[in-house]
N, C-alpha and C positions, 0 to 999 in steps of 0.2 A: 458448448453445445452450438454449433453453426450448421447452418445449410446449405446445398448449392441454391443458382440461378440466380435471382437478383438480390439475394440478402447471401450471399456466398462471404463466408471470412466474417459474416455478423454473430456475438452473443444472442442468441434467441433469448435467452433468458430475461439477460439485461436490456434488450428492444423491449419486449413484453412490457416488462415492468414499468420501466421508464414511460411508454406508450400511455399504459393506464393511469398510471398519475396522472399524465398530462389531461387526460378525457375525464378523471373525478375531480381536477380542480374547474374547468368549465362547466362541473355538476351534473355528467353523465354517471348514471347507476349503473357500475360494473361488479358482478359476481366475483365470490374470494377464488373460483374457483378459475374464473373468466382467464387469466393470466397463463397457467396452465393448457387450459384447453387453444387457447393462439397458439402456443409453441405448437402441440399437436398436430394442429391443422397445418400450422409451415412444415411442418417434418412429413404429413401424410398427400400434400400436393406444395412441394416447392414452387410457390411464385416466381414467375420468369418476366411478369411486367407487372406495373402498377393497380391496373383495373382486379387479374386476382389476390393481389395483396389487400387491395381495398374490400374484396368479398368478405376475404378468407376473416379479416380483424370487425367488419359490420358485422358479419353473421356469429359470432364467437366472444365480441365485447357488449352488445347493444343487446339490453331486453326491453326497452321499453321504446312505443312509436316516437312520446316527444322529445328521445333523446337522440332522432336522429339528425335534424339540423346541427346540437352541436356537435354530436360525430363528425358530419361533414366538415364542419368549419374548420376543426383542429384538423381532421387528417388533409385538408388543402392548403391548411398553413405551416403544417411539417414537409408534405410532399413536392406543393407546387413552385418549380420551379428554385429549387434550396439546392444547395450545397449538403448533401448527407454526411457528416463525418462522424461516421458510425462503425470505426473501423478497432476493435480491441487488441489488434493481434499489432499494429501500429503503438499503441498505446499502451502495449506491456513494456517495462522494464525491467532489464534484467542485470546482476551488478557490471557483469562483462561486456556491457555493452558501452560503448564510445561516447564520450561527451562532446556536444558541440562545442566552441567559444562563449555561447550564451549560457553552457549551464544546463541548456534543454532541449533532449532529443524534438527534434521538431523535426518533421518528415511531410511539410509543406511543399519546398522546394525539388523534391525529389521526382515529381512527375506523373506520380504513383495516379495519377487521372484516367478515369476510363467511363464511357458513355455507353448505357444501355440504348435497347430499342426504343425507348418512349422519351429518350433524352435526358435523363434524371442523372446527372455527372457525379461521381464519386470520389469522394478523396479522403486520405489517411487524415486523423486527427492527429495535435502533437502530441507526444507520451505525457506529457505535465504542463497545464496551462495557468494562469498565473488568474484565472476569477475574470476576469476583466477584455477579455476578448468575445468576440460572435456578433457578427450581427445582426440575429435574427433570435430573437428572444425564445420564441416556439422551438426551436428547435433547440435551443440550450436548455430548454426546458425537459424535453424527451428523449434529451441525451444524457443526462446527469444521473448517472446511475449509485445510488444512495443505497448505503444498505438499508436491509428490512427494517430491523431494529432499531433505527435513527430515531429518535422523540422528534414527533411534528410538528416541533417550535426549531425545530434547526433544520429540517428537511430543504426549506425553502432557502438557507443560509449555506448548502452544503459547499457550494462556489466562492462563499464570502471570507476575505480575510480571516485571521483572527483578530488582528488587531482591534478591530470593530466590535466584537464582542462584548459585553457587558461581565458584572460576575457572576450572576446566575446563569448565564448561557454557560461561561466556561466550568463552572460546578456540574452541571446538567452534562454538556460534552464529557468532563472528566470522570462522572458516572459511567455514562453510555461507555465510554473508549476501556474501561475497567473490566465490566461487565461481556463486553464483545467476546466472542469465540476466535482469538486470533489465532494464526496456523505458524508457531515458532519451530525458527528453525533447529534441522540434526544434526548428525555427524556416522556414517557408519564407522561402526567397530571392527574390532577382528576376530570377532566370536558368531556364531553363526545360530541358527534357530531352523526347527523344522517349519515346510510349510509345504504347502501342496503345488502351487505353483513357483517355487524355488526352479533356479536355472541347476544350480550344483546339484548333485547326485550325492546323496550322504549315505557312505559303505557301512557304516558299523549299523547305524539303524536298519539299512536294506537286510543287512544280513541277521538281524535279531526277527524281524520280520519274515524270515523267509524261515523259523524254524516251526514253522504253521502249514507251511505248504512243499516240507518234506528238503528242507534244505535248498529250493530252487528257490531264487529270486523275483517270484512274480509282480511281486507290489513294489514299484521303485520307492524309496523315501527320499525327498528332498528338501534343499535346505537353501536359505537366503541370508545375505549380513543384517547383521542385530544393527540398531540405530539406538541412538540415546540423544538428548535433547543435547544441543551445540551449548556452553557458554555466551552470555550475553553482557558486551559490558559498556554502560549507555556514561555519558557525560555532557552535562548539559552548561552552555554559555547562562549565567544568571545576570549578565551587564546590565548597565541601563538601555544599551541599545535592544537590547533580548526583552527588554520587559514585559514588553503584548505578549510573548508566545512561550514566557519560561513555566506560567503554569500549568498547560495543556503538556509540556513534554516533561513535565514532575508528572503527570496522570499516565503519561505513556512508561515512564521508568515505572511507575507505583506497578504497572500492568504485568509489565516484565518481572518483577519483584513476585508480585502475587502468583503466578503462573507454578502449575503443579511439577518440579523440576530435578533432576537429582544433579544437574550441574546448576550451581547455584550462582544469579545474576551478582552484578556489582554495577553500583550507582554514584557517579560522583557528579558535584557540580564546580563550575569554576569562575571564578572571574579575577580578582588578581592572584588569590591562592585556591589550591584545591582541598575540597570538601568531601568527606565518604559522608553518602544516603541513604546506605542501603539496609544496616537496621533500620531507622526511623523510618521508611515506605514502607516497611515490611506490616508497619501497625495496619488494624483492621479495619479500621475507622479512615475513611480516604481525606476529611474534613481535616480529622487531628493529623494524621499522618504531613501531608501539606504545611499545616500550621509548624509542626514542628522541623519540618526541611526548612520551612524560610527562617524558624530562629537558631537552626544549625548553621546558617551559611550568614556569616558575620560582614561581608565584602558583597554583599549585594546589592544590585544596581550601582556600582561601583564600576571601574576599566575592566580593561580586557589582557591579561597575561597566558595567553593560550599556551607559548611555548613552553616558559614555567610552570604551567598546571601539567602538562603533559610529561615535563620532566620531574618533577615531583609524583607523580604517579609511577611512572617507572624505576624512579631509583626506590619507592615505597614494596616493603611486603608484597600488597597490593599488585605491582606489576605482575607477579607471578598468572596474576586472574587473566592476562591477557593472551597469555601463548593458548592459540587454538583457539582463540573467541570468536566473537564479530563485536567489532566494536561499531558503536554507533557516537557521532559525536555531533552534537546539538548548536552552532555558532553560526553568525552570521560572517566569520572573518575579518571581523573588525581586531587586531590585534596590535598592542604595545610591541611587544615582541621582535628583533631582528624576522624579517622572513627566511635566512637562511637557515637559524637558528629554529625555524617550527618545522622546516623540510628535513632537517638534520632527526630531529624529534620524532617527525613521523614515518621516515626511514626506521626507525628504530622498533616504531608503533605496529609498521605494517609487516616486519623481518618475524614478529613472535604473534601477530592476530591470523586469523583465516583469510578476513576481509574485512574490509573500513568503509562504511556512511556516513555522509556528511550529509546534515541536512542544513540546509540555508532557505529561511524562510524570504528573503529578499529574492532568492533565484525563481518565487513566484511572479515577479512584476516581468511583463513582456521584455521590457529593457534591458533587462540586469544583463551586466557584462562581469566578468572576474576582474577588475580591475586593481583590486585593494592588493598590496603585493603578499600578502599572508594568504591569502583567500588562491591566487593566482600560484604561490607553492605549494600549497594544499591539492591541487587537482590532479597533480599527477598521480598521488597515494590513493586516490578514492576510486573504489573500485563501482559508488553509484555515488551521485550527488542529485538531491531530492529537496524540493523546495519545503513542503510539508507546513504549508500557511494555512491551509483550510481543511474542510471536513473530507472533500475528494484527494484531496494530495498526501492526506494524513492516511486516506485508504490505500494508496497507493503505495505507502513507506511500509504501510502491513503486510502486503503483497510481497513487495523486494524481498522483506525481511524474511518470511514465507516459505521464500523458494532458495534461499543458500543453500546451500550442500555441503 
C-alpha cells in the first residue's frame, strides 16, 4: 500500500506502525485506531513536502495537548535532517535475484538518491542488514517494522542477533515463530477450478449453463489453475559453530512440520551424519518436540560434513521428497567436506528441487565475505541466500519463502 509525492514507493502500512511505536515509546497516547486513520489521511491528500506530512500524522496520532512536545521531538528527530531509508520495494527479495560478493543485496552504492523540495534526501535501504548498522538510532527505531504479534519482550530485540539470546527469549521466539500465520509456498497443477475471475473460458460448464437461457451462451463460465501447497524440505547445520541459532531453526522446521498440508514436509538435521526430524517436530508439544530432536541427533555440536549429509540424503528413500520441493538448508558453511565434492552434491540437489535457500546467519555481519571454499561453491546453487540472525531477517526468510512459485 504506497503513495505518490514524498512518501512514493513507501509501505504506508509499515511507516504507520513503525512511526507509532516510535511516539508510545516517548509515551505519547496514541488510539488503536490512530494507525489506520494516518494511512487514510496519506491516501486522501498525498504529502508532497514535510510541513503537510507533519499536519497530516499531529492531527491523526495526537489526542492529548501534553503530548505535543514529545510529538514534536520524535517527528524532528526522524525528519530533520536524516537519511530516510524507507524504501521496501529496495528491500524485498526475491529468489531470482542476484547476489552480491558480500552475500547481500545492498543497493547503497547504486545512486538510487533523490532530493525533495525541502531537501530531505532519500535512499534505498539494503534488502538484509546485519543488526548493527545506522547511525541514527531514531530512525532505526521507526523503521523497524516488526510484526503485530511480536511479544514485547522481543519487540525491542527485533534487530538483535540471536546469538545473544537467552533460553527464555528463544522458547518465547520459538512460540511466536510457531504460532505466526506464515504465507507457504504453491505450485500450480494441471487441473483447473471454476472461478469468476478465471482468464480461461470453460466450455462444458458454459454450455451446461446456457441450457437455462434456451441453449445461448449468455453467462461465460470460467476457470483458473488449481494450486496445492509446494513441498518443503528444510535441513539444518546442528555443529558447534551453529549452536546460537540451531534452536530457533528446529522452531522454524517444527512451523513447516505443523502447517495444514497435503504435501507433506521433511526435516532433517546434520552435522557429521544426517538425521530425519520429521516425525519427532510433528509432536504437539514444541517443548518435547525440541527435546527430543536434540536426543535424536547423536553428532551434535560436533563438525561439519555437509557434503556427506547431502549425499546420504539423496542416495536415501528420502531423496525422493526432493524432486519439486524447495529446499531450505540451514549452515553457516563451515564444511569438512572437499568443496568440489558439495558443488558436485548440490548440482545434484538443485537438478531434482524447484529452488534452494541457504541461510547463513554469519552473512548478517556487514563484513561477511564467502570466503570459506564450501560456502563460496555453494552460491552458485542458491537461488537466495539469507542471513536469518535475527527476528527482522527471520521475517524476511518468511517472505522469500512466501513468494516461490
Amino acid at each position: 500500500m504506497t503513495a505518490p509525492g514524498l512518501l512514493r514507493g513507501v509501505d504506508l502500512a509499515a511507516f504507520a506502525v513503525a512511526l507509532v511505536a516510535r511516539l508510545r515509546s516517548k509515551g505519547v497516547v496514541v488510539s488503536a485506531s490512530g494507525p489506520a486513520v494516518f494511512v487514510e489521511s496519506l491516501h486522501l491528500s498525498p504529502p508532497t513536502s514535510r510541513t503537510p506530512l507533519y499536519w497530516s500524522a499531529r492531527l491523526t496520532l495526537v489526542n492529548r495537548v501534553e503530548d505535543l512536545a514529545a510529538f514534536d521531538a520524535v517527528f524532528s528527530s526522524v525528519f530533520d535532517d536524516a537519511l530516510m531509508s524507507l524504501d521496501p520495494v529496495a528491500r524485498r527479495t526475491t529468489p531470482g535475484r542476484p547476489i552480491s560478493p558480500t552475500g547481500i543485496h545492498d543497493s547503497r552504492d547504486r545512486g538510487d538518491e533523490a532530493e525533495d523540495a525541502d531537501g530531505v534526501p532519500w535512499v534505498r535501504r539494503p534488502a538484509m542488514t546485519g543488526g548493527t548498522e545506522g547511525s541514527e538510532d531514531d530512525i532505526d527505531d521507526v523503521l523497524t517494522a516488526v510484526p503485530d504479534t511480536l511479544p514485547s519482550r522481543l519487540v525491542a530485540r527485533a534487530d538483535e542477533p540471536f546469538a545473544k539470546f537467552d533460553a527464555r527469549d528463544l522458547r518465547l521466539l520459538g512460540s511466536w515463530l510457531e504460532s505466526a500465520a506464515a504465507q507457504w509456498p504453491r505450485r500450480r497443477t494441471r487441473r483447473r477450478e471454476l472461478h469468476r475471475r478465471g482468464r480461461r473460458i470453460n466450455l462444458r460448464a458454459t454450455m451446461n449453463r446456457s441450457r437455462s437461457t434456451g441453449w445461448e451462451p449468455v453467462v461465460l463460465a470460467r476457470s483458473r489453475a488449481c494450486t496445492r501447497p509446494r513441498r518443503i524440505v528444510m535441513l539444518c547445520d546442528v555443529s558447534r559453530s551453529m549452536q546460537p541459532y540451531a534452536a530457533i531453526y528446529l522452531h522454524l522446521m517444527r512451523a513447516a512440520v505443523q502447517r495444514p498440508s497435503a504435501a507433506k514436509p521433511e526435516v532433517f538435521a546434520f552435522s557429521t551424519s544426517l538425521t530425519r526430524l520429521t516425525p519427532v517436530l510433528a509432536h504437539r508439544s514444541a517443548e518435547t518436540a525440541v527435546r527430543k530432536a536434540n536426543a535424536a541427533v547423536v553428532d551434535r555440536f560436533g563438525g561439519t560434513h555437509i557434503a556427506g549429509s547431502l549425499g546420504e540424503l539423496l542416495a536415501s528413500p528420502h531423496g525422493n521428497a526432493l524432486r519439486g520441493a524447495l529446499v531450505v538448508i540451514a549452515s553457516d558453511g563451515w564444511d569438512s567436506d572437499d568443496p568440489d565434492r558439495l558443488a558436485h552434491m548440490l548440482a545434484r540437489v538443485r537438478r531434482r528441487a524447484h529452488s534452494l535457500i541457504w541461510l547463513n546467519p554469519r552473512a548478517g555481519d556487514p563484513h561477511f565475505r564467502p570466503l570459506a571454499g564450501s560456502m563460496a561453491a555453494a552460491l552458485p546453487f542458491c537461488d537466495a541466500f539469507l542471513p536469518a540472525h535475527s527476528v527482522s531477517a527471520l521475517r524476511d526468510v518468511l517472505g522469500v519463502i512466501g513468494h516461490v512459485e
